[in-house]
Structures are given as C-alpha cells and as structure tokens.
C-alpha positions as CSV (number, residue, x, y, z in Angstrom):
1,X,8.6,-6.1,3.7
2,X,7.3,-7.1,0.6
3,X,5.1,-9.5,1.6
4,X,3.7,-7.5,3.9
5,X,2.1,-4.8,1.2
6,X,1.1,-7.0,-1.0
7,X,-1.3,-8.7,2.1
8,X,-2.5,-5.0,3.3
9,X,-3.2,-4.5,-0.3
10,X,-4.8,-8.0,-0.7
11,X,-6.6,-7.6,2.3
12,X,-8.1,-3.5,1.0
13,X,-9.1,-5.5,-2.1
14,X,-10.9,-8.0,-0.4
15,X,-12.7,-4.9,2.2
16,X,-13.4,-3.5,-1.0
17,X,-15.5,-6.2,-2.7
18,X,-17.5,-7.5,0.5
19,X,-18.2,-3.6,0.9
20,X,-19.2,-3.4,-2.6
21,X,-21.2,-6.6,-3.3
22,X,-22.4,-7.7,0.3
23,X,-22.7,-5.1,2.6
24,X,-24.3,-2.3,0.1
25,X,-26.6,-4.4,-0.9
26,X,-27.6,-6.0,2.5
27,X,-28.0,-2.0,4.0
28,X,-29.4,-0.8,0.6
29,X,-32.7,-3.4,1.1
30,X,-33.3,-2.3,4.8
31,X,-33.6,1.0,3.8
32,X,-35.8,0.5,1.3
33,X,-38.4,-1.6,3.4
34,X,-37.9,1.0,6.0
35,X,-39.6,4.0,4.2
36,X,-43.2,3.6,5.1
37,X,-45.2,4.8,7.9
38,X,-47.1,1.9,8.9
39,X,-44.5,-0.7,7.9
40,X,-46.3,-2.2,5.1
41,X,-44.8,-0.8,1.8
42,X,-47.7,2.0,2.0
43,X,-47.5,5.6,2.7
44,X,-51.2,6.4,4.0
45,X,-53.0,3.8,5.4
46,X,-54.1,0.7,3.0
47,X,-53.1,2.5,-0.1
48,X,-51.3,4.9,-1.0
49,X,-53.2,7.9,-2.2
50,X,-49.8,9.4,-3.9
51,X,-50.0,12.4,-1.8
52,X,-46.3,12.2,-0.2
C-alpha cells in the first residue's frame, strides 16, 4: 500500500514538472506567434502603425 502512494505521488511530481517546464512553454510560444492578423508578427499590414 505503501508503495503504491509514493508512485501516485512520484508520478503527480513528475505531471507537475513536464506541465511546468515542457508543455507551458511549448503552448506559451504558439500563442505568442499566433496574435497577428496576417501571420507575420505585424498587426496592420507591413508595419505596424501602433494603432491596436
């Protein structure tokens, strides 16, 4: 029995971490390439006049 909650609780660490340090990361960088209109890091058209 023992055994057993100390692998759930090894295994939640583990979830933990890859959550933390892979997967944030991974969904954080999508959505930061993701926020312009035409798909090129710009806003309005070939440069971004700063009105958005």
């Amino acid at each position: 029995m023992q055994t057993v909650l100390v692998l759930i609780t090894f295994l939640l660490a583990v979830g933990f971490i890859l959550k933390k340090f892979v997967w944030s990361p991974l969904v954080e960088g999508q959505q930061k390439r993701t926020k312009s209109v035409d798909g090129l890091g710009t806003k309005c058209g070939k440069t971004d006049c700063g009105c958005h």
